[in-house]
C-alpha positions as CSV (number, residue, x, y, z in Angstrom):
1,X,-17.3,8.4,49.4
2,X,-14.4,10.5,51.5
3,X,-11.7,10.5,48.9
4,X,-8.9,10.7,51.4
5,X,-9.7,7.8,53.5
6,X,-10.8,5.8,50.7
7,X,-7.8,6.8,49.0
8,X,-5.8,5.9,52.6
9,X,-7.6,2.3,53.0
10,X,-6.7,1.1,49.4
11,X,-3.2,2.3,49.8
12,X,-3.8,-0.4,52.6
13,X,-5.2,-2.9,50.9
14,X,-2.8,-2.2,47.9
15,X,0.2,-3.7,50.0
16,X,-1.6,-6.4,52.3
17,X,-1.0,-9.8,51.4
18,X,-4.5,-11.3,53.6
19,X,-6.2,-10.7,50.4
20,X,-4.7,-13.6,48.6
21,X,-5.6,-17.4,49.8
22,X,-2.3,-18.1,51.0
23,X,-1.4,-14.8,52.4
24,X,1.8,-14.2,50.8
25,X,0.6,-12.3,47.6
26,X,-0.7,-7.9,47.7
27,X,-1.2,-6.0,44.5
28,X,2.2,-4.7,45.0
29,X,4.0,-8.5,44.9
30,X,3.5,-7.5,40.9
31,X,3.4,-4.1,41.3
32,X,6.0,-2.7,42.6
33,X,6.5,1.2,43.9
34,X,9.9,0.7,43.5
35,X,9.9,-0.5,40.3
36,X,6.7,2.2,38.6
37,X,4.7,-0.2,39.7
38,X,5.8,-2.7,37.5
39,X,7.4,-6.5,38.4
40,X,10.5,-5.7,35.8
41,X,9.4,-9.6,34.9
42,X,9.1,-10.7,31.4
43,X,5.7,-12.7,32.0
44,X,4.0,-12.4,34.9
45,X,3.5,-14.5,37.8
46,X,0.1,-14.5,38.3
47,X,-2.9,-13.2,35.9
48,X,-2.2,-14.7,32.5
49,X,1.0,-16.1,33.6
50,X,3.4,-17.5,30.9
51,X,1.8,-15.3,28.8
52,X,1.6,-11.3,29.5
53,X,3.7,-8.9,30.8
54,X,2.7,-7.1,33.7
55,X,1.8,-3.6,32.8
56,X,2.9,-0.5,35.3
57,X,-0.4,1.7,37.2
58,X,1.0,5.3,36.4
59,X,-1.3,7.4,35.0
60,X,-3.6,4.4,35.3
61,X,-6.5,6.6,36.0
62,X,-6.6,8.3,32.5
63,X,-7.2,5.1,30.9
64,X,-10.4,4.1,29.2
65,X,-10.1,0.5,29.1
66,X,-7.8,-1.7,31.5
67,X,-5.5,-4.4,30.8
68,X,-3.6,-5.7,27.6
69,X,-6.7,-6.9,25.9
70,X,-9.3,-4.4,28.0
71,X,-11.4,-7.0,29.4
72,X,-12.5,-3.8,31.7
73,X,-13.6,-0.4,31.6
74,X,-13.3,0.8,35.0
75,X,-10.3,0.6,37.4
76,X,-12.4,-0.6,40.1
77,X,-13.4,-3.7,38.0
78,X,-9.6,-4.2,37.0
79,X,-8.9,-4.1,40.6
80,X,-11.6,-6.7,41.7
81,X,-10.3,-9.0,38.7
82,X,-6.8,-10.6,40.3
83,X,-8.4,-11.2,43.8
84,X,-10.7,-13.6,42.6
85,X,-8.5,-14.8,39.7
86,X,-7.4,-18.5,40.8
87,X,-4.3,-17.4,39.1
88,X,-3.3,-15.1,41.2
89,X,-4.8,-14.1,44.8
90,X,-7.3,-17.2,44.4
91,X,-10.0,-15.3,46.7
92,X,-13.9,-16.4,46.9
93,X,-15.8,-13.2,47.4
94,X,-17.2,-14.5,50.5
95,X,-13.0,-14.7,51.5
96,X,-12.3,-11.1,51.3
97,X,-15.7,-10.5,52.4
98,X,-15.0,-12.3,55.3
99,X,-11.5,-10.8,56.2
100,X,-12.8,-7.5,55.7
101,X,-15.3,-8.1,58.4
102,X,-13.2,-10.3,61.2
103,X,-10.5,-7.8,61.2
104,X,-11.0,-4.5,63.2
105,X,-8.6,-2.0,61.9
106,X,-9.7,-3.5,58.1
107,X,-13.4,-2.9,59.3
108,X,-12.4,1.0,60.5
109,X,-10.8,1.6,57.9
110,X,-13.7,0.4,55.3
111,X,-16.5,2.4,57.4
112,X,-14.3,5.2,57.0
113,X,-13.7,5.2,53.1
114,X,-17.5,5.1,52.9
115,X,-19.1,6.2,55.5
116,X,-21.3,3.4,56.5
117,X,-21.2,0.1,58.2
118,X,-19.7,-2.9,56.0
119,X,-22.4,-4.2,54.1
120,X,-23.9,-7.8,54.3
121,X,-24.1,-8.5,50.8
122,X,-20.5,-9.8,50.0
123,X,-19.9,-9.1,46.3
124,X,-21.3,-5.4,47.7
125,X,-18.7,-5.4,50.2
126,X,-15.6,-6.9,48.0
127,X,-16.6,-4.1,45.0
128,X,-16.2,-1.0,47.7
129,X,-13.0,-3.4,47.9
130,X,-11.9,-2.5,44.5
131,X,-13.0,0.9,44.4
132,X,-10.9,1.7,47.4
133,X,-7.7,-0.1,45.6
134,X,-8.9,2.3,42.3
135,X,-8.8,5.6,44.4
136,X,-5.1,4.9,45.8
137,X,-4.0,4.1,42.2
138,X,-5.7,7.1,40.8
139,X,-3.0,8.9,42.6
140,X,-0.2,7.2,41.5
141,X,1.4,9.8,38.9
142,X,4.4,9.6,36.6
143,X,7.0,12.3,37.7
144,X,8.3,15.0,35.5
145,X,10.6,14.4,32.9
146,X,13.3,16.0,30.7
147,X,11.3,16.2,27.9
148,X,8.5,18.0,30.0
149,X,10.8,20.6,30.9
150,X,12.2,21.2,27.4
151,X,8.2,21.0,25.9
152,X,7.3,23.6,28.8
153,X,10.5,25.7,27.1
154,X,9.5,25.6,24.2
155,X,5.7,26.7,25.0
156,X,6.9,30.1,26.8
157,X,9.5,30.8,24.3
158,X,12.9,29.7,26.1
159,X,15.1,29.2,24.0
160,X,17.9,28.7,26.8
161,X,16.0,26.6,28.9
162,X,15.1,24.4,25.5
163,X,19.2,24.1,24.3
164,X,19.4,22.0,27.3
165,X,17.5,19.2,25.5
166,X,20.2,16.5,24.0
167,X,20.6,17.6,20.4
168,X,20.0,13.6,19.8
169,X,16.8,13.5,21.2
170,X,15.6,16.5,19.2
171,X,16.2,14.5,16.2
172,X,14.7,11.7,17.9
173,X,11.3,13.6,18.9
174,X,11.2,14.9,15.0
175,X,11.3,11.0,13.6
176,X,8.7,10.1,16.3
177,X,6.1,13.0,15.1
178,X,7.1,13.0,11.8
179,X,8.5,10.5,9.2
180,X,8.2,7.5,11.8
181,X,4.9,8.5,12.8
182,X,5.2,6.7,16.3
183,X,2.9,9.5,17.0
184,X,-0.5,8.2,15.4
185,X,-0.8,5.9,18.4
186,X,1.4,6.9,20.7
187,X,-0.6,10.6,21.1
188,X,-1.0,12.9,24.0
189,X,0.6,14.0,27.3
190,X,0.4,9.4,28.2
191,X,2.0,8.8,24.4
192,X,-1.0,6.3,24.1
193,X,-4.4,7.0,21.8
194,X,-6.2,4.0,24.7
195,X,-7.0,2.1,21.5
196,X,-5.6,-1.3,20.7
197,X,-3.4,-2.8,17.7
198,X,-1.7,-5.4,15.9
199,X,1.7,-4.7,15.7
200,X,3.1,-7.6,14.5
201,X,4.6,-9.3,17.7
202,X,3.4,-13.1,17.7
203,X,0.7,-13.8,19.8
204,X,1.1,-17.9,19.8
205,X,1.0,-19.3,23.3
206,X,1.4,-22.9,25.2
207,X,-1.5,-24.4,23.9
208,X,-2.8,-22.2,21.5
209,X,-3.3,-18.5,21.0
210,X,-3.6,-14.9,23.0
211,X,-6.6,-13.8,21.6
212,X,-6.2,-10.1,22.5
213,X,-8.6,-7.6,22.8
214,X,-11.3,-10.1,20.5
215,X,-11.0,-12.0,24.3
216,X,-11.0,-8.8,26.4
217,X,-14.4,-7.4,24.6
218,X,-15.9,-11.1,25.0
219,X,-15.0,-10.9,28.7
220,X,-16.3,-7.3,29.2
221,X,-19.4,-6.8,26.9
222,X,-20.9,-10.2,29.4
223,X,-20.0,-8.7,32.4
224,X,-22.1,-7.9,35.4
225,X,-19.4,-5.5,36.4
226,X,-18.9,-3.3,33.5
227,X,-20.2,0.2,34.1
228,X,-23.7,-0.6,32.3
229,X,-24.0,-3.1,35.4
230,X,-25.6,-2.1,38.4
231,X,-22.5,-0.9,40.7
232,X,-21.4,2.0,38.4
233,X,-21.8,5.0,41.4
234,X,-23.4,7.2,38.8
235,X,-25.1,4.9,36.9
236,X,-24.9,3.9,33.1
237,X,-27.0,6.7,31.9
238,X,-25.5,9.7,33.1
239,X,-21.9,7.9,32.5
240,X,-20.4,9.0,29.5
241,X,-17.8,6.3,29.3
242,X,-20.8,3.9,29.6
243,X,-21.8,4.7,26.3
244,X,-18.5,3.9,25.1
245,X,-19.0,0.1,26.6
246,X,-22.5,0.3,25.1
247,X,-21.6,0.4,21.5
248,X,-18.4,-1.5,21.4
249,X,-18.8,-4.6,18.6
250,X,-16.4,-7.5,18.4
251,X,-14.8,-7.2,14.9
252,X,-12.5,-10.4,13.4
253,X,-9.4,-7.3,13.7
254,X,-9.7,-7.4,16.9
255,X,-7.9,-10.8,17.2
256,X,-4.3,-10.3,18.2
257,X,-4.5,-6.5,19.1
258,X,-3.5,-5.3,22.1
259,X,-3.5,-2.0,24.0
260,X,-1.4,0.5,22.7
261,X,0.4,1.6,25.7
262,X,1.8,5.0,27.5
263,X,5.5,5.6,26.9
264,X,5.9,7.8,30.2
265,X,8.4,6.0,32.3
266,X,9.3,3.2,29.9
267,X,12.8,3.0,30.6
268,X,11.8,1.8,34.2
269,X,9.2,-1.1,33.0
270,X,11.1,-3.1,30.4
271,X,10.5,-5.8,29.1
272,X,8.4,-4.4,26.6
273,X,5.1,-5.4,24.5
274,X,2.5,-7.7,25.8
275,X,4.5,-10.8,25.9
276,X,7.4,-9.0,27.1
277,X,9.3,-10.2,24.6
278,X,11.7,-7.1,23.9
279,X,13.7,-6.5,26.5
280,X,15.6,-2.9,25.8
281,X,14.1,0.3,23.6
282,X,17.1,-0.8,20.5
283,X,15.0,-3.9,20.9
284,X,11.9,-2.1,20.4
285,X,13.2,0.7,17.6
286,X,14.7,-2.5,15.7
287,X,10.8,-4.5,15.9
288,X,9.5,-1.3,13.9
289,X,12.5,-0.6,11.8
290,X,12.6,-4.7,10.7
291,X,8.4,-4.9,10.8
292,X,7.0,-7.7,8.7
293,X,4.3,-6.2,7.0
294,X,3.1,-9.4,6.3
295,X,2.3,-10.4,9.5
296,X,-0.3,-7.5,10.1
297,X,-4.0,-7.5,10.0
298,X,-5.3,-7.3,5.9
299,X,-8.6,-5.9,7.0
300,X,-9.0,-2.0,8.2
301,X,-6.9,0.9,7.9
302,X,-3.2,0.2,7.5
303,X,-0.9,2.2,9.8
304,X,2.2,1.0,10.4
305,X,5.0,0.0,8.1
306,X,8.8,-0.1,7.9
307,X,10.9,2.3,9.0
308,X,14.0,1.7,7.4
309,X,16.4,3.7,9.7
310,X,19.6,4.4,9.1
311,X,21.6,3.3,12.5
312,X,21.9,6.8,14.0
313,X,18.6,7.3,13.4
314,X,17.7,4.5,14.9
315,X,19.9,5.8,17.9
316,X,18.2,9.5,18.1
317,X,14.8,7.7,18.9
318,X,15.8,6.0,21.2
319,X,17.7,8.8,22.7
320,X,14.2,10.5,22.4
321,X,12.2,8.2,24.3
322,X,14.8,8.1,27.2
323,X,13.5,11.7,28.1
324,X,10.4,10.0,28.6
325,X,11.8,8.7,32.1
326,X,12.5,10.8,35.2
C-alpha cells in the first residue's frame, strides 16, 4: 500500500465521526491529540465502559498485543474492534462499507491508500478500513523527554549535560532499576516488557468480574482476524509475530492480568491502571509501597512485593517517573 496516503486517509478517518451509527463519535472522541491520545477519563465511555480505562496510542505501533487484556495482535484488528463494538461506534460492516462507498472524497481517498478501486466484499473493504486507521497511529510518537536527554548524557560521557537531571530523580531512577525493581516489567526505551500481570488492583465489576487477559486470549485465539487469519498482508507463515499467536495457551494465571503498560508520557494519561482507579503517580508509588501480597496470583513466578519506602523515597520515584513526560 502507499504509506503516505494510507497514512493521510486514516489520519481522516481517525477524526470523522460518520463512522459511528449516530455520527457524533471518531476515534479521537476517546482519543484525544490533545490529551496523548488519551480521554483523561477514569472509565471509558465506550468499549468496556464502566469498567476500563482508556489507554493512550503513543508508541502504539511497538506493541505486540493490543488492549488491556490483548484480545488482539495487530493494530489493524484493534482498530476494526470499536467500529463494530455496539458499545461504542455501533457500525454493521456493511455501514462503514457503505459510507466508504457513497461518499466521494472517502472513496478517493481509499483508492489512493491502496491503489485499487474499493472492493465489493465488505468485511474486505472495512479491514483496509482499519489498516488505514493503524498506519496513521503508527506515527503517532511520544516526544522527547528530560530523562532522554540526561540518558543520551550519560551515553557520550557528559557529565555537564547529565548534572542538569534533578538530583531527586536520580535517586528515583536508582530505586526504579534497583531495589524497587519497577524495572522487571517496566523494561526498555516504552518502560513496558508487552507482557501482562496481576498486580493486585481488584478486578470485581457490576455484575461480576474483568477477566483480563484469560478473556483477551479467549477472544483472540477464535478470531478470524488474528494474524493466522487470512487478511495478515504477509501471511501467517512468513509472519514472525504470527507464531507468537500460534502458541499462546490460556493458563488459570491469566485471570485478572492485565497489560503491563508504557510509562512514556504518563503524567499526561492519569488515571492510572486498568480500572483507572489511581488517579496521581503518589497514588500509584503508594499501590506498590502498601501491596497486599495476598491478593496476588499463588501460581507462577512471584515478582512483585512490598516496597516499604521511606516517604522521601517514595517522593524521588515519583520525581523519577515525572521525567518520563515532555
Amino acid at each position: 500500500m502507499p504509506e503516505p496516503a494510507a497514512v493521510a486517509y486514516g489520519r481522516r478517518l481517525f477524526g470523522d465521526p460518520a463512522l459511528s451509527a449516530d455520527g457524533r463519535l471518531s476515534c479521537a472522541t476517546c482519543h484525544d491529540p490533545l490529551r496523548a491520545f488519551h480521554d483523561g477519563r477514569t472509565l471509558a465511555e465506550g468499549r468496556g465502559a464502566g469498567v476500563r480505562n482508556t489507554p493512550s496510542l503513543l508508541d502504539v505501533a511497538d506493541r505486540r498485543w493490543f488492549g488491556w487484556d490483548g484480545a488482539h495482535d495487530s493494530l489493524w484488528a484493534a482498530s476494526l474492534a470499536p467500529l463494530v463494538d455496539p458499545r461504542e461506534m455501533n457500525m454493521r460492516l456493511e455501514d462503514v462499507a457503505q459510507r466508504v462507498r457513497d461518499d466521494p472524497l472517502r472513496r478517493a481517498a481509499h483508492q489512493a491508500a491502496f491503489g485499487a478501486p474499493t472492493p465489493r466484499d465488505d468485511l474486505e473493504l472495512v479491514v483496509q478500513v482499519a489498516k488505514a486507521l493503524a498506519a496513521y497511529q503508527a506515527t503517532l510518537r511520544s516526544p522527547r523527554t528530560a530523562f532522554d536527554h540526561f540518558r543520551d548524557a550519560v551515553v557520550r560521557g557528559d557529565s555537564q549535560g547529565a548534572a542538569r537531571y534533578p538530583l531527586a530523580a536520580q535517586r528515583g531512577l536508582r530505586l526504579f532499576i534497583g531495589e524497587a525493581r519497577c524495572s522487571v516489567c517496566h523494561a526498555g526505551p516504552a518502560f513496558t516488557n508487552d507482557e501482562f500481570a496481576d498486580i493486585g488492583v481488584p478486578f470485581f465489576v457490576a455484575g461480576g468480574v474483568d477477566a483480563g487477559r484469560h478473556g483477551g486470549l479467549s477472544k483472540l485465539l477464535t478470531s478470524y482476524l488474528n494474524r493466522l487469519g487470512p487478511f495478515n498482508d504477509v501471511g501467517a507463515e512468513a509472519d514472525p509475530r504470527a507464531l507468537l499467536t500460534r502458541h499462546l495457551k490460556i493458563e488459570p494465571r491469566h485471570f485478572g492480568e492485565f497489560r503491563v503498560p508504557g510509562l512514556r508520557q504518563l503524567t499526561r494519561t492519569a488515571p492510572y491502571m486498568h480500572n483507572g482507579s489511581l488517579a496521581t503517580l503518589e497514588e500509584v508509588v503508594r499501590h506498590y509501597d502498601l501491596l497486599d501480597e495476598e491478593r496476588l496470583h499463588v501460581d507462577g513466578e512471584r515478582i512483585l512485593r512490598r516496597l516499604n519506602l521511606r516517604p522521601d523515597q517514595a517522593a524521588d520515584l515519583v520525581a523519577f517517573l515525572r521525567t518520563l513526560s515532555d
